[in-house]
DRENROTOR-615253 format. One line per 2 residues: number of its first residue (from 0); for each residue z, y, x of C-alpha. Coordinates in steps of 0.001 Angstrom, whole numbers. Layout:
! DRENROTOR-615253
NUM> Z:Y:X ~ ...
***
This chain:
! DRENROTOR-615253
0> 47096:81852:40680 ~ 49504:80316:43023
2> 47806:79578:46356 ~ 49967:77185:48867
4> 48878:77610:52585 ~ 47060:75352:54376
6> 49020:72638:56358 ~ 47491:73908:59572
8> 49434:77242:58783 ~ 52910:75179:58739
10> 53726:75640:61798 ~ 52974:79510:62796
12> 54898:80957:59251 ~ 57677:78628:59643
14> 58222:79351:63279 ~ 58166:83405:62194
16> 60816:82857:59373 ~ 63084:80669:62178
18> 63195:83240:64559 ~ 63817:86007:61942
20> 66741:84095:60333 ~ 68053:83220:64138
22> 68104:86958:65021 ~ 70081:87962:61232
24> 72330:84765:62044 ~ 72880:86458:65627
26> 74004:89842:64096 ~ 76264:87923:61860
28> 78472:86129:64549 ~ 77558:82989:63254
30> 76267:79441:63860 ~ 73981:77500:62056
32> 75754:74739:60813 ~ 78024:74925:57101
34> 81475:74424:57696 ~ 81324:76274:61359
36> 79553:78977:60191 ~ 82239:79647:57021
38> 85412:79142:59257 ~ 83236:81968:62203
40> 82749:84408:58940 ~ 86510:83575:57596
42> 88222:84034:60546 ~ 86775:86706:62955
44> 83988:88943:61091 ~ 86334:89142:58099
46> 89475:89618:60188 ~ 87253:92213:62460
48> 86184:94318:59099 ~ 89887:94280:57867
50> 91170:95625:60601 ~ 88910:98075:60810
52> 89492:99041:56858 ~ 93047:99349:58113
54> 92820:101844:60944 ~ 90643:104070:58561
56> 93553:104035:56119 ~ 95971:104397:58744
58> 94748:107995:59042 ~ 94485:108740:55122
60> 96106:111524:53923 ~ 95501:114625:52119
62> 92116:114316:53568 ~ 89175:112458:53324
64> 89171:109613:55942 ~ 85863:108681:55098
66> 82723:111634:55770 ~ 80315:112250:53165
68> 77393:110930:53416 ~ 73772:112110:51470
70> 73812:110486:48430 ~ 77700:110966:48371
72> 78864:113049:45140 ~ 79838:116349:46281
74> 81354:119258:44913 ~ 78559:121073:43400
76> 79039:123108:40263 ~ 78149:121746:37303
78> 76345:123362:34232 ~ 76297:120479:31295
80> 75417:117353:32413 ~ 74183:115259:35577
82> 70317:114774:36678 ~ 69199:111188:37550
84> 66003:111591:39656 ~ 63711:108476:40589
86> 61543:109339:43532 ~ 57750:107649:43609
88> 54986:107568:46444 ~ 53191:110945:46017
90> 50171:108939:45504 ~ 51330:106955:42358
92> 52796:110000:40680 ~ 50819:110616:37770
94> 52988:113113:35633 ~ 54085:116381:36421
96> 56540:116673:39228 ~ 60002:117484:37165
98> 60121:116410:33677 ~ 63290:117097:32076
100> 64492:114696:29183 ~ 67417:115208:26817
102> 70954:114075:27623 ~ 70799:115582:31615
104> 68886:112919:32653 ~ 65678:113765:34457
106> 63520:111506:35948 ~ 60526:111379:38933
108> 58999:108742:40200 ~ 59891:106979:43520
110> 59120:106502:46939 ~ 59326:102652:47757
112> 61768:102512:50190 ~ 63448:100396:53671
114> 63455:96724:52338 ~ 61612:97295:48910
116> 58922:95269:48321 ~ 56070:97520:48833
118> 54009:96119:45699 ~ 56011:98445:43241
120> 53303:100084:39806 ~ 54457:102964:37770
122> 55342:101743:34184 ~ 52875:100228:31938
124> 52623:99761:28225 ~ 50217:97732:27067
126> 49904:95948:23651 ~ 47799:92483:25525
128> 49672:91815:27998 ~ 47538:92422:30811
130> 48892:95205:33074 ~ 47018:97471:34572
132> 47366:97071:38074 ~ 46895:93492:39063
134> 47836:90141:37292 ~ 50893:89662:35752
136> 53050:87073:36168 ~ 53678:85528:32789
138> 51080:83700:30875 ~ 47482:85449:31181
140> 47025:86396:27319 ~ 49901:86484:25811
142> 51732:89556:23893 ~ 54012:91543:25460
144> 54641:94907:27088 ~ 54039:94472:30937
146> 56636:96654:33032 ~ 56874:96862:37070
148> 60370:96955:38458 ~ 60267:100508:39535
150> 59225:100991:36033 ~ 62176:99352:34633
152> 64608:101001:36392 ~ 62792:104903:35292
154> 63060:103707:32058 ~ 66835:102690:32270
156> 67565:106077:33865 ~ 65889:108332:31125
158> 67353:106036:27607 ~ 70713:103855:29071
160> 73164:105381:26785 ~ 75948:104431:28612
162> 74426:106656:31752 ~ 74569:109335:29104
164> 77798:108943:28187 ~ 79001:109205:31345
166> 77005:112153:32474 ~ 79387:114129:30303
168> 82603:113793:31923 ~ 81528:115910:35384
170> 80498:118871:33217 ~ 84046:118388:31429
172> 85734:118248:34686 ~ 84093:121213:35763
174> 85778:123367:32622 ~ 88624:122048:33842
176> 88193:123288:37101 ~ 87331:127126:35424
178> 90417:127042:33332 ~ 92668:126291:36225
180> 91219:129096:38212 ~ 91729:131056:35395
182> 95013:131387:35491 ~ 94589:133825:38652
184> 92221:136295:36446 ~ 93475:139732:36017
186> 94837:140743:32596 ~ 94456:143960:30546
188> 97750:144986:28803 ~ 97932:147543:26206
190> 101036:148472:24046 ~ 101674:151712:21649
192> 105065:152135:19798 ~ 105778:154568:16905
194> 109323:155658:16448 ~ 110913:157839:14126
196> 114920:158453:14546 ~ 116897:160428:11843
198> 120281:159610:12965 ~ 123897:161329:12096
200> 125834:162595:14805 ~ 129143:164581:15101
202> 128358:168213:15231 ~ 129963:170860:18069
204> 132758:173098:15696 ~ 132527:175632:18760
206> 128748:176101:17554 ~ 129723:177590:14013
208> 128865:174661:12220 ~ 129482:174870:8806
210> 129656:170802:8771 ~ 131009:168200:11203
212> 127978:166523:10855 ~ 125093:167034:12438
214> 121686:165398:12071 ~ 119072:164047:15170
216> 115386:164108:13967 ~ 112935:163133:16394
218> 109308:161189:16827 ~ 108337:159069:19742
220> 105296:157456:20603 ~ 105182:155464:23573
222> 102079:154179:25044 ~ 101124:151492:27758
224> 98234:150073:29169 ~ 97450:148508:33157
226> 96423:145011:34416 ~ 98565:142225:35791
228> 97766:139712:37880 ~ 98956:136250:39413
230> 98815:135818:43170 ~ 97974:132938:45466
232> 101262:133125:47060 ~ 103075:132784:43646
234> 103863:136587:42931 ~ 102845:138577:39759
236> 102039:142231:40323 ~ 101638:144879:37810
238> 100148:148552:37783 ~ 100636:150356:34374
240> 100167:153966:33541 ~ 102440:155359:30072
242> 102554:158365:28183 ~ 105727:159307:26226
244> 105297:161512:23117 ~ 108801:163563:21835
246> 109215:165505:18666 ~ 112317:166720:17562
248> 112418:168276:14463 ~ 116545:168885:14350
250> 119108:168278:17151 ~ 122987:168200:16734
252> 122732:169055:20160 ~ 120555:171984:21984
254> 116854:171501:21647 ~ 114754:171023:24801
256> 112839:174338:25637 ~ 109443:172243:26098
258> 108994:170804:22525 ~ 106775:168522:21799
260> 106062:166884:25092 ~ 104102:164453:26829
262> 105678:162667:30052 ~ 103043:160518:32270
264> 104051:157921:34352 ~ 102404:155477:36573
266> 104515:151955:37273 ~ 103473:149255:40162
268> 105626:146125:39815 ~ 105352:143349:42157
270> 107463:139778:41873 ~ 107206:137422:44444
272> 108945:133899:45063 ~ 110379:133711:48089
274> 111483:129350:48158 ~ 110516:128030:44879
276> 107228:128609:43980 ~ 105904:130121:47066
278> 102524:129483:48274 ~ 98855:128957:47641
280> 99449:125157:47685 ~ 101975:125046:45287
282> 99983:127591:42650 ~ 96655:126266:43929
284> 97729:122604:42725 ~ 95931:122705:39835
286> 92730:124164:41002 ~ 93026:121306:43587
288> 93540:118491:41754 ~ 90784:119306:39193
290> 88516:119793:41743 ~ 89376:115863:42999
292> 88962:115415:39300 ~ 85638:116341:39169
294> 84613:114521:42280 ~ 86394:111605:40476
296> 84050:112217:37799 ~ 81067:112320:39850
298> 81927:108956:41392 ~ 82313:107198:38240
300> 79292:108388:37259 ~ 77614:107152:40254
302> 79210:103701:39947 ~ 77907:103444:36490
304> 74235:104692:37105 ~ 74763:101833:39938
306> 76086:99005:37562 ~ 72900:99918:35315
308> 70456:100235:37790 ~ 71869:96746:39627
310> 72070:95221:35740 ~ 68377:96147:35278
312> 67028:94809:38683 ~ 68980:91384:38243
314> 68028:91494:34443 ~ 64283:92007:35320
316> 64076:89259:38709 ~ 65618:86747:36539
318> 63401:87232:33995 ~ 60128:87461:36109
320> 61976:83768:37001 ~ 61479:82412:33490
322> 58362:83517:32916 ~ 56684:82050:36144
324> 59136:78804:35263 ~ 57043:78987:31603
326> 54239:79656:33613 ~ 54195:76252:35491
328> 56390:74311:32402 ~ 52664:75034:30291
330> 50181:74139:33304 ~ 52490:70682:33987
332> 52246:70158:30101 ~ 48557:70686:30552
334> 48123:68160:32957 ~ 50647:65628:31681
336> 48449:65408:28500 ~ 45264:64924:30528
338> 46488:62184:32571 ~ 47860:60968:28746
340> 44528:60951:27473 ~ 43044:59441:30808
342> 46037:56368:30076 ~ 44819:55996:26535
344> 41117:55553:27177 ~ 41671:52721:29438
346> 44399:51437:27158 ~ 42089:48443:26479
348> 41284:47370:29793 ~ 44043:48114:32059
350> 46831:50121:30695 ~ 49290:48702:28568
352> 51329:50250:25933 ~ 54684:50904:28182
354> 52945:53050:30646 ~ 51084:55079:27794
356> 54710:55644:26176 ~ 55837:57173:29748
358> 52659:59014:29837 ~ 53666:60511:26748
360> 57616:60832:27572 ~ 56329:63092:30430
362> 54458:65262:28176 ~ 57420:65842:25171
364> 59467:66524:28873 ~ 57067:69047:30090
366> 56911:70320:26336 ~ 60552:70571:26200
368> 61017:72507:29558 ~ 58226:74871:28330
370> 60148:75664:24833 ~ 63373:76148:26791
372> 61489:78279:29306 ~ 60303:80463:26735
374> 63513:80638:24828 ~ 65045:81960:28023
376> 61758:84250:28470 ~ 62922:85686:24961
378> 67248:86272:25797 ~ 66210:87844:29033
380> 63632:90211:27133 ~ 65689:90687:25083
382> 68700:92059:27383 ~ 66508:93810:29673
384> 65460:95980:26006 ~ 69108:96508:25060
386> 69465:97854:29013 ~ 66196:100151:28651
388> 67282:101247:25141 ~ 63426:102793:24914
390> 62947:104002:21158 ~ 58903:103094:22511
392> 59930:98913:22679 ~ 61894:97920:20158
394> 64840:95762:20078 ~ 64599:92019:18288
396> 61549:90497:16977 ~ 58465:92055:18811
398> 56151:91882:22277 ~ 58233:90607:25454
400> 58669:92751:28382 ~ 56797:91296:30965
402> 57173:91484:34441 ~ 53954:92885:36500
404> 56089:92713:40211 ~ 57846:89730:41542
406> 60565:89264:44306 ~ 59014:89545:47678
408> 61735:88684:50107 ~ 62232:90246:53767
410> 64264:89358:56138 ~ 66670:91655:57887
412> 68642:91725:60662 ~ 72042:93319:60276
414> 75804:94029:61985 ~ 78881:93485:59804
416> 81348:95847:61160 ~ 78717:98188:60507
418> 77857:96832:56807 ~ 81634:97026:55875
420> 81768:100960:57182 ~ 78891:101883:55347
422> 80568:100182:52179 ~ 83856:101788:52764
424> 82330:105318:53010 ~ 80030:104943:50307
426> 81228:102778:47532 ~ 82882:104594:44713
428> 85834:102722:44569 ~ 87325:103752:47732
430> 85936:107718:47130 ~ 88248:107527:44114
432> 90801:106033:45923 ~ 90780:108707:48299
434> 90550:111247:46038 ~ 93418:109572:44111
436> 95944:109281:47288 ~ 94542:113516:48006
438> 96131:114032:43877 ~ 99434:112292:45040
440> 100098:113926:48320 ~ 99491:117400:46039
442> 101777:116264:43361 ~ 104220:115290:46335
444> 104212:118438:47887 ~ 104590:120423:44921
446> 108014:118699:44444 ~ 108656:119291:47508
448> 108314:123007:46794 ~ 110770:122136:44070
450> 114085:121472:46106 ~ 114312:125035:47226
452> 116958:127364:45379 ~ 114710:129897:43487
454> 114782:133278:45037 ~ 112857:136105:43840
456> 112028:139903:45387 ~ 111443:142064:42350
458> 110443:145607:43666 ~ 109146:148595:41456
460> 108013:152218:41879 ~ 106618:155090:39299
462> 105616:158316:39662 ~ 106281:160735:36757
464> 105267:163932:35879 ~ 105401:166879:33082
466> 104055:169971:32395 ~ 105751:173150:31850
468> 102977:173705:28243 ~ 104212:169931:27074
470> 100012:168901:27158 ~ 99315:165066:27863
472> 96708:166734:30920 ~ 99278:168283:32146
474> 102019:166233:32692 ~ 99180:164146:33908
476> 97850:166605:36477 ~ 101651:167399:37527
478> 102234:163392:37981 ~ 99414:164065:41021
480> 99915:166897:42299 ~ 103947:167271:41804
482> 105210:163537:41285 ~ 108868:162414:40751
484> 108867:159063:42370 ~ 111229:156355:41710
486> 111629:152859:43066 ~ 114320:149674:42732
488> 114252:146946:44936 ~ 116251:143622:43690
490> 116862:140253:44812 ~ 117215:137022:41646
492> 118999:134019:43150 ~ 119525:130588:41154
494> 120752:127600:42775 ~ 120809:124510:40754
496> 123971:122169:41451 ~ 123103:118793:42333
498> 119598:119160:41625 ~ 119132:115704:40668
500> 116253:116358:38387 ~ 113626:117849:41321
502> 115028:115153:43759 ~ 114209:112498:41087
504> 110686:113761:40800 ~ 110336:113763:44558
506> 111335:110316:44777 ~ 108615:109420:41759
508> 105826:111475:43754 ~ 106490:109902:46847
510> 106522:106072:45557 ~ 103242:106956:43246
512> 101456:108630:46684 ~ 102549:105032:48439
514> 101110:102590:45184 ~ 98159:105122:45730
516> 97889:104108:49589 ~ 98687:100497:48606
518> 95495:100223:45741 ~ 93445:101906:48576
520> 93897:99256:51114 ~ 93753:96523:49030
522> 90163:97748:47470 ~ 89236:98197:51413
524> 90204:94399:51857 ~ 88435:93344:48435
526> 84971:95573:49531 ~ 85209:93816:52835
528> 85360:90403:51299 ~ 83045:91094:49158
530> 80462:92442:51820 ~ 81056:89491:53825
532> 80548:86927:50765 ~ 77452:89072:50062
534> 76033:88306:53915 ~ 76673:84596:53911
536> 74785:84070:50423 ~ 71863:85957:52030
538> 71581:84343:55158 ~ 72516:80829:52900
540> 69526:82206:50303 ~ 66986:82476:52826
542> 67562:79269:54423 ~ 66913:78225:50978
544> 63746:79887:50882 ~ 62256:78267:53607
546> 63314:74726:52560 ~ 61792:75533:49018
548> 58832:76978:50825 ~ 58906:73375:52696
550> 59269:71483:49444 ~ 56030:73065:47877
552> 54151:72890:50691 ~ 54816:69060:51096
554> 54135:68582:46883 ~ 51506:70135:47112
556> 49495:68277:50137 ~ 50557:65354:48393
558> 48531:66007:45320 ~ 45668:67381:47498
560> 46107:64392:49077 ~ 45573:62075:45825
562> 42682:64736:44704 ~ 41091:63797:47545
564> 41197:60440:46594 ~ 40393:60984:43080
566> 36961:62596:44420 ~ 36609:60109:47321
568> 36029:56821:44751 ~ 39275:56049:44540
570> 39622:53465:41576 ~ 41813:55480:38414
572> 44262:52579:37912 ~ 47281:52963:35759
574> 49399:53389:39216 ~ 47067:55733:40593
576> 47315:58137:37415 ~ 50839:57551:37454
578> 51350:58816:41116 ~ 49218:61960:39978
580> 51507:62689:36911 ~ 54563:62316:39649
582> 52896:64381:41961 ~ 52096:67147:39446
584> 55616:67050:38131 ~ 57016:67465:41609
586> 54805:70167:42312 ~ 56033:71887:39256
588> 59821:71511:40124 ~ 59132:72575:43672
590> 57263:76155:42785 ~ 59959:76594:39962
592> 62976:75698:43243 ~ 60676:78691:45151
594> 60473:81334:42525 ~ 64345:80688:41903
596> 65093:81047:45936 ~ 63120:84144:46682
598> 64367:85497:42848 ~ 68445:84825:44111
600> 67598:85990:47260 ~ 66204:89038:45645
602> 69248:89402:43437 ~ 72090:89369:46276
604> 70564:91672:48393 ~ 70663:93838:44633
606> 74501:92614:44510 ~ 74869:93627:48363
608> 73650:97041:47936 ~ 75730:97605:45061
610> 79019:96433:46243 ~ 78172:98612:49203
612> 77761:101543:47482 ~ 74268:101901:48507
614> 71822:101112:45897 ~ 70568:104123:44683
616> 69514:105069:48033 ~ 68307:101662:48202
618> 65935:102499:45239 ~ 65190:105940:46163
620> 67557:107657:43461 ~ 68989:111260:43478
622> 71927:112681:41643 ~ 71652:116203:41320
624> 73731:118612:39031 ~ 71421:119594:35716
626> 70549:123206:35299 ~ 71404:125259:32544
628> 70061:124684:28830 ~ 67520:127743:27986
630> 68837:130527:26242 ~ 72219:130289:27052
***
């Protein structure tokens, strides 16, 4: 039931909510008074926060400008998927502390938090309608599944599909980030070659021969095996160890005296850019840039768990709106038929046929706003379902989600140089930005890298060995113990003439690191602007609170006023009855104009926290990477 204050309590609330809105209008270097107060925000707070989103980006460059802040997507490693948790008061938590839900969404329930409205239920279904803590606001009795806010959102957060969806892409971005790294593993290299040479050669006459022809006959097995491996710096080094199998069977020649025979040999190779291609931040790049991809990732995945989580709350407070607008639209329809049916029993002594008709106008009115009311009670429902996606309320025909919390507006007292910081540090737009101009000056100095002539230092050395019995341990032992060591040392140089190609992906770099720049300031200008907008509809929204809060208090006296009347003696004339329907329907307009202030206010301090960047802390959520899926 909807109890209105006494008129002797006027004066202390509304002196309260005067001097709170006087101390936010201080903090917002404003005045009261429209047109000032929009030229004050327009032309100095604005202008202030601009400037300021300017200086930050005057320092942007391959790092952040901005410091992360908790609730800021880091870096962390991801196994699959991305955990969404929803923290309750301890003493409302009712089910176990972590439970873990398909999809890498994982859900607890939540602390109320800073400017919350304290009056928040874990979610309840239940099949009347009557929740089960405290009334509901719709229509006592009727079907539907009654949900608190808090609720809502948990729900959201363990079946949105579209948070699912998006949990995805970090994990993907993380496999992106392990094959770039991979390119630096070590690799195993193995290779064995069979050859068998039966070639004609002239033959020495001075030997005897009884043919000028003699024949080579010989087998060789060669066999390799070592690890390679790419460096930081840009070089590739090598360490193999061969053995070289000879057979000859017939020589045209003399015959080695050690036949067959193994010859070891151990290699280290080592190739190093010394211009082109030199350096951890030119090989690095791509290790670099998926790691801003995955942040990227992170941040989009924020801003969409956001955009749900903002769509659900607004969803939810409108809808709690139409069903406490249905909620009055039936008690006016109520009354408007009683004060019919008190017309049309005096309709023979007093009351003529005209006034009955109004009488009855009022009522198919009241009727009318009630369907409508309903109707709207029924789109919202329906929206805040497809939002939920929960398999346990099904979409379409079926029971209404209910609302068991409704807005509970407080005032706050703010700064907004200090609102626009904490939205250009925090919203995801301008961490994606950053990230974005961080991929461009990497790009850029990559092609850089590229103007320099290509000059490479290739340097080798092996140690051989062989034993006097032609064993494979042998020469192997004598490689140790008696090596023949060899090196080279060599120097490639290539010098491209003109080199218009690298110079023309310089220029594209640099002009793609400047749109990069550009797009960041002019989403710092739009999140200031949109900041500021947010701060004037507040402080414009509670101004309207308290005039609604007037209007209901004064159309309400009224019809105490004429109740007292009623019960005084007063004579039920047709003018008296008609003042009472009047009253009655300007009571009913006046608690719908107060449910729809405190429900916008409600909803643009939900749009203010999102456009800051801010909401899930606003609500108390985490984002956490998920763990890894058992048995893997």
């Amino acid at each position: 039931m909807d109890m209105d204050p006494r008129p002797d309590q006027l004066d202390t609330h509304e002196t309260l909510d005067l001097k709170l809105l006087n101390m936010a209008i201080t903090h917002f270097h404003l005045k009261p008074g429209g047109k000032r107060m929009r030229r004050t925000l327009g032309r100095q707070s604005i202008l202030r926060g601009l400037l300021m989103a300017g200086a930050c980006l005057s320092f942007t460059g391959c790092a952040s400008p901005f410091r992360h802040q908790s609730g800021t997507p880091g870096t962390a490693s991801l196994a699959d998927s991305i955990l969404v948790h929803h923290l309750f008061d301890g003493r409302l938590l009712t089910r176990p502390a972590t439970m873990p839900v398909d999809q890498g969404v994982h859900e607890l329930l939540p602390r109320s938090a800073g400017r919350r409205a304290a009056s928040h239920a874990r979610m309840a279904v239940v099949p009347g309608g009557t929740s089960r803590r405290g009334a509901m606001i719709g229509q006592p009795g009727s079907p539907g599944v009654s949900m608190s806010l808090v609720g809502a959102i948990a729900d959201a957060l363990r079946h949105n599909l579209a948070i699912k969806v998006e949990s995805y892409a970090p994990a993907v971005s993380q496999t992106q980030i392990v094959a770039a790294e991979a390119a630096f593993d070590p690799t195993f290299i193995s290779q064995t070659q069979y050859q068998h040479l039966d070639q004609p050669t002239p033959f020495p006459q001075t030997l005897g021969s009884f043919s000028p022809v003699g024949i080579n006959s010989e087998d060789q097995v060669n066999s390799q095996m070592g690890v390679k491996k790419l460096l930081s710096a840009g070089g590739q080094v090598s360490v193999t160890g061969s053995d070289n199998y000879q057979d000859f069977h017939s020589s045209a020649s003399l015959p080695p005296d050690i036949n067959p025979s193994h010859t070891a040999d151990m290699a280290l190779e080592l190739k190093q850019p010394l211009l082109r291609g030199f350096g951890a931040s030119v090989n690095r790049a791509q290790i670099y840039i998926a790691r801003r991809n995955q942040q990227i990732a992170l941040s989009t995945f924020r801003s969409r768990v956001i955009k749900t989580v903002a769509h659900v709350e607004i969803t939810y407070l409108r809808l709690g709106q139409a069903v406490a607008d249905m909620q009055f639209e039936r008690r006016l329809v109520a009354q408007a038929r009683h004060t019919l049916h008190r017309l049309q029993s005096r309709r023979h002594m007093d009351v003529d046929s005209v006034q009955v008709n109004q009488a009855r106008a009022a009522v198919d009115l009241a009727r009318y706003n009630a369907a409508s009311a309903g109707k709207r009670v029924g789109d919202l429902s329906e929206a805040l379902k497809a939002l939920l996606n929960d398999p346990s309320i099904p979409v379409g025909p079926g029971p209404d989600i209910l609302p068991t919390s409704g807005p509970e507006p407080v005032p706050f007292v703010f700064d907004l140089n200090q609102e626009i910081a904490v939205a250009l540090g925090q919203r995801g737009i301008m961490q994606r930005d950053r990230l974005a101009v961080e991929k461009a000056g990497i790009r850029r100095r990559v092609a850089e890298n590229a103007l320099l002539p290509k000059a490479d230092l290739i340097a080798a050395t092996d140690s051989a060995g062989l034993s006097p019995d032609g064993s494979f341990s042998g020469g192997f032992n004598r490689m140790v113990s008696d090596p023949h060591i060899g090196f080279s040392v060599g120097m490639q140089l290539e010098i491209p003439i003109g080199n218009r190609a690298a110079r023309a992906q310089l220029t594209r770099r640099t002009l793609l690191r400047r749109q990069s720049l550009t797009r960041m300031l002019e989403d710092a200008q739009n999140i200031a602007r949109d900041v500021a907008s947010d701060l004037l509809n507040l402080t414009q929204d509670w101004r309207q609170i308290r005039l609604a809060k007037r209007r209901r208090i004064s159309a309400a006296a009224v019809l105490h006023g004429l109740k007292v009347q009623e019960l005084s003696g007063q004579a039920l004339d047709p003018t008296f009855l008609q003042l009472e329907l009047n009253a009655q329907q300007d009571l009913a307009q006046a608690r719908i104009a107060d449910v729809q202030a405190r429900t916008q206010y409600s909803t643009d301090m939900v749009t203010f926290e999102r456009d800051k960047g801010t909401l899930l802390e606003f609500d108390r959520v985490a984002i956490s990477p998920a763990p890894l899926p058992a048995g893997r």
